[in-house]
N, C-alpha and C positions, 0 to 999 in steps of 0.2 A: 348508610353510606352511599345512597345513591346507586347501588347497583354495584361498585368501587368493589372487588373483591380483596380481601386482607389473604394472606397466609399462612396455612395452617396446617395438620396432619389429619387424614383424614382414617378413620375407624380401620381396623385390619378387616373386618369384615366387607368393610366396602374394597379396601385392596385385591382382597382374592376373588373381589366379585369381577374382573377384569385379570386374570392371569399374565394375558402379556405386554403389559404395563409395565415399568419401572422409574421410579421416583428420579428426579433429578440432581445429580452431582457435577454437575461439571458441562460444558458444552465444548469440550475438547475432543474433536473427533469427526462432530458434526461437519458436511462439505462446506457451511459458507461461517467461518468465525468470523463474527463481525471484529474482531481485532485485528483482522491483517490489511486495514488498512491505517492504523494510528499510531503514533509513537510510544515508544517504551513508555511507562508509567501513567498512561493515561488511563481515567478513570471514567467507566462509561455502567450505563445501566444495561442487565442482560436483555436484549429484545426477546429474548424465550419467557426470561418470569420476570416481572417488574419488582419482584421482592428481592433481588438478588443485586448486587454488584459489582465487578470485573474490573480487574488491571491489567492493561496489556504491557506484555513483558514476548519482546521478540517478535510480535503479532500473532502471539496465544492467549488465549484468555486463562486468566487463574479468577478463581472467586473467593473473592475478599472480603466481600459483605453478605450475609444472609439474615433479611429482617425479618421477623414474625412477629405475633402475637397485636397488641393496640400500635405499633408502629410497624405495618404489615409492606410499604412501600421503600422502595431504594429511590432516593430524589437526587436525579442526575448532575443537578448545579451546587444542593447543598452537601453531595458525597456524603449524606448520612439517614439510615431509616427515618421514615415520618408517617403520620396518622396517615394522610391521603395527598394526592400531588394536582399540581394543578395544570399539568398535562397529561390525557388523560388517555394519547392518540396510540399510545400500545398497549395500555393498560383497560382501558372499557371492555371486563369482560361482566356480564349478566347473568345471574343465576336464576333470576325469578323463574319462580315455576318449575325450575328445576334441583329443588333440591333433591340429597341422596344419589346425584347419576353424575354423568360424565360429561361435559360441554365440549366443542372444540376451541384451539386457541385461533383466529384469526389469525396472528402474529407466522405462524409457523405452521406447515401441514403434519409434521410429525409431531406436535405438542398436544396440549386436551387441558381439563381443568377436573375437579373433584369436585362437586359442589357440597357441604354439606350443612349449611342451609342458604338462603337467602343472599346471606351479606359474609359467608366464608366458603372459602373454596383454600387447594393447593393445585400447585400448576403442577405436570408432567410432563416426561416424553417418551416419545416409543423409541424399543431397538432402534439400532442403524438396519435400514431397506426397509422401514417400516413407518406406516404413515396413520395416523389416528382417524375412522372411519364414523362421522355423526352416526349413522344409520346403525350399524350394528354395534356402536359404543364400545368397541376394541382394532386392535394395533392391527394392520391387515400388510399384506408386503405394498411396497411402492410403487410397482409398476402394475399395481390392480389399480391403483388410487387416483378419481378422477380431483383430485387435490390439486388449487392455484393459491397462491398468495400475493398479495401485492410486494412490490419492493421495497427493501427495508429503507425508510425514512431515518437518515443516521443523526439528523438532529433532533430526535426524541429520544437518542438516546444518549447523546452527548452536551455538555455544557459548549454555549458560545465563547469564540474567541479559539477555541484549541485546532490547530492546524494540521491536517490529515492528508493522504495520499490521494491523486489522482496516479490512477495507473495509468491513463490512455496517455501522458505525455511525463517527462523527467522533470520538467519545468513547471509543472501546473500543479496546484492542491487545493482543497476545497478548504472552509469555515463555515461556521456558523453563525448570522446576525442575526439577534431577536427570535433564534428556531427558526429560521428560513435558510437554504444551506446557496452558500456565494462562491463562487470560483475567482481564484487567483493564480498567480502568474511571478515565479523568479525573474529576475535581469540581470540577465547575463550568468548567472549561478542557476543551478539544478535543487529542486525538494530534495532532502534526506526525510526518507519516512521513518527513518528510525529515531533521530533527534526534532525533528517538525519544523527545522529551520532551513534557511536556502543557505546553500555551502561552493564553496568551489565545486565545476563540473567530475571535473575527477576523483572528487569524496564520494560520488556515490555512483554506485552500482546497479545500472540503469539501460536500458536496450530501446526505450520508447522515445529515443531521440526526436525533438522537432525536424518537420520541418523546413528549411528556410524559405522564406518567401521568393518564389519563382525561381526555386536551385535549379528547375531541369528548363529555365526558357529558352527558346531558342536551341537547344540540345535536344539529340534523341541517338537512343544506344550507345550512351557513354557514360564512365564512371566519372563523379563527382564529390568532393568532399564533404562530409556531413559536416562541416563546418562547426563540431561541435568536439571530437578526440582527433588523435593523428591517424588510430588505424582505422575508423570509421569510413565509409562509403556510402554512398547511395546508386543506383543505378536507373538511367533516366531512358524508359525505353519510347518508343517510334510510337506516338501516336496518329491519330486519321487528323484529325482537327486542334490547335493549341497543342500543350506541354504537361508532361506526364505530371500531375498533381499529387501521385502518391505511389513515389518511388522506393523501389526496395531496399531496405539496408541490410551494408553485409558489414565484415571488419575484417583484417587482415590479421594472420596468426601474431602470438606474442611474439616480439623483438623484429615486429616488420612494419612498417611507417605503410601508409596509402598516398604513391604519389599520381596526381590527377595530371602531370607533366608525362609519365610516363605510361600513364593506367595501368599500374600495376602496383602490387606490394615490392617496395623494396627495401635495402637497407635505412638504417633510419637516418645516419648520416647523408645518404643520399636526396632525402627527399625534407621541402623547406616545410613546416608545421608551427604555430604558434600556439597550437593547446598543450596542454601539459605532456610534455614530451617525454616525462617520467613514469608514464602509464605504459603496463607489459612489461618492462623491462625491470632487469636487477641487478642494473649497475647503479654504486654510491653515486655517481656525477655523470650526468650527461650533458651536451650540450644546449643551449641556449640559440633560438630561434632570432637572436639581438642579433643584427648584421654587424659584421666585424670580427665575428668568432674568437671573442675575448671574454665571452660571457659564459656561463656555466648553470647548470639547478645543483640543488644539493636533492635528494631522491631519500625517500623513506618507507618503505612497504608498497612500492610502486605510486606515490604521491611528491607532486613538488611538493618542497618545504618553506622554496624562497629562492632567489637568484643573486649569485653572485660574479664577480668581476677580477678578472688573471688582471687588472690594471693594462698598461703597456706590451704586456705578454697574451700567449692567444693560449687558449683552451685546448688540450690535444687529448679526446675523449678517450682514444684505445690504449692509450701510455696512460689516465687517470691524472694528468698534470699540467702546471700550465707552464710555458716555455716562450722561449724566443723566436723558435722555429715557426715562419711564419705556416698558418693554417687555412686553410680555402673549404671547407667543407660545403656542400651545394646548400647541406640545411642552416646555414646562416650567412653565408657571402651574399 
C-alpha cells in the first residue's frame, strides 16, 4: 500500500505497553472541532484518523462512519470507505521500520498511530492536556510538549463545492475548487453557517460586521452607522494621519435604534433606519422606514417577514393600527 496505513486494532499487549493511551471515539471535546465551521449535515473526513467519517450537526461532530479492514479509508467526496484515497495530504502516515511501536500523527499533536506491521496501523489519541511524545512513545501533559502542527488544510477534508464559514467577517465564506480553498463574498445578505447559504442580514446571528468602505473618512471621535442593523455602531476615533480604518463596534440595548443624528441610542420611532427594524424588538408590527408612515413590517421571532401598506391610512405603531390619524414619526417622515 505504499506506506498508506489501513485500520486496524492493535494486540492488548501492545495496548498496555503504553498505559496512557486511549483509543479513539469521538473528537468531541477536543479545543479545535474542525465542525464549527460548516453547515449542519455536512459530511467531512476526521482530520485525526482518515478512517473515520463525521457529520456536523450544530458544529459538533458525530461519527458516522468508521472504516476498517480491506476498505481501511473514509473518501471525502465519495462519503464512503475505500481501499486507498488519492489524497494522501492527511493521510501519509509510514510505518516502515517501525513495526510493533507507536508513530506520531503529523495531523495533530495529541494523536500517534500503532504500527503493527508495515502496511497496518490504528490511529489514537491522548487524554485532553495531553500531547503524544515520539521520544518516550507515551502521552506526556501539554505544556511539557515541544509539539507544532501545521494548519488544518480543510479541503482535504472536505468535498468541493460545500460552503463553509468565514468567521473574520458575516458576509464572507470560503469553498473549495479542485482542493484549493477560494473565498467569497454575499451581496448585500450575510453567510448563515448554519444552512451554508446567504440570507437576509437579520437571519443571522453575527458580530463580525463589515466594514464599510471609508465609514470613518473625514470623521474622527464620532459614532457612525454600521450600515449593516439599526442598533449597530461603529466608533471612528482621532487619528494622527488619514481615518480610522478599523473602528470599533458597539450596539445599542434591545428596543433602542442608534441614531447618528443624535449620537446616541434612542427610541426606535425616533431614529430613521432601513435595515430590518424588527431586530431586538417584540412587537407584532413595527413601523416601516418607507417615507410616508403608511407602511408597516409584520415581525416574527425578532425577523421581518415582509412589508405591508395602511393604504391611504398611516401606521400608528404604539396603538398596533393603522388609522387616519395623520402620523409624522422621525423614522419614516
Amino acid at each position: 500500500m505504499n506506506g498508506y496505513l489501513r485500520v486496524s486494532g492493535p494486540s492488548l499487549l501492545a495496548i498496555a505497553s503504553l498505559l496512557l493511551l486511549c483509543w479513539p471515539t469521538t473528537i468531541l471535546g477536543r479545543e479545535n472541532d474542525p465542525c464549527h465551521i460548516f453547515p449542519n449535515n455536512t459530511q467531512i473526513r476526521d482530520p485525526d484518523d482518515c478512517s473515520r467519517g463525521l457529520t456536523c450537526i450544530n458544529f459538533k461532530s458525530v461519527v458516522t462512519t468508521q472504516c476498517s479492514g480491506t476498505k481501511a479509508f473514509f473518501d471525502k467526496d465519495k462519503k464512503e470507505c475505500v481501499k486507498q484515497l488519492s489524497d494522501h495530504s492527511l493521510c501519509d502516515i509510514s510505518c516502515v521500520n517501525a513495526t510493533g511501536t507507536f508513530v506520531p500523527d503529523p495531523k495533530s499533536c495529541y494523536g500517534y498511530y500503532y504500527c503493527q506491521d508495515e502496511n497496518w496501523a490504528r490511529h489514537g489519541t491522548c487524554p485532553e492536556s495531553y500531547h503524544f511524545d515520539s521520544a518516550t512513545k507515551s502521552c506526556i501533559y501539554s505544556h511539557v510538549s515541544n509539539c507544532t502542527v501545521n494548519t488544518l488544510d480543510f479541503c482535504a477534508i472536505v468535498a468541493d463545492s460545500v460552503n463553509f464559514n468565514d468567521p473574520s467577517s458575516c458576509e464572507k465564506y470560503f469553498t473549495c475548487k479542485k482542493g484549493k480553498l477560494s473565498s467569497a463574498s454575499c451581496s448585500k445578505q450575510y453567510f448563515d453557517p448554519v444552512t451554508g447559504e446567504c440570507v437576509q442580514k437579520s437571519k443571522v446571528a453575527c458580530s463580525q460586521h463589515p466594514i464599510p468602505s471609508k465609514v470613518c473618512d473625514k470623521k474622527s471621535n464620532v459614532y457612525v452607522s454600521d450600515q449593516a442593523t439599526c442598533r449597530g455602531y461603529f466608533y471612528c476615533r482621532a487619528m494622527d494621519s488619514g481615518y480610522d480604518t478599523n473602528p470599533t463596534w458597539s450596539q445599542c440595548p434591545e428596543h433602542l435604534f442608534f441614531s447618528e443624528k443624535d449620537q446616541a441610542c434612542v427610541k426606535p420611532l425616533d431614529a430613521y433606519c432601513s435595515e430590518d427594524r424588527c431586530v431586538g424588538r417584540n412587537l407584532t408590527f413595527v413601523t416601516s422606514s418607507t417615507k410616508g408612515c403608511r407602511h408597516y413590517l409584520f415581525c416574527a421571532n425578532g425577523v421581518s417577514q415582509g412589508e405591508f401598506t395602511c393604504g391611504n391610512n398611516f401606521f400608528d405603531e404604539e396603538a398596533q393600527i393603522c388609522t387616519n390619524r395623520i402620523i409624522q414619526y422621525p423614522a419614516c417622515s
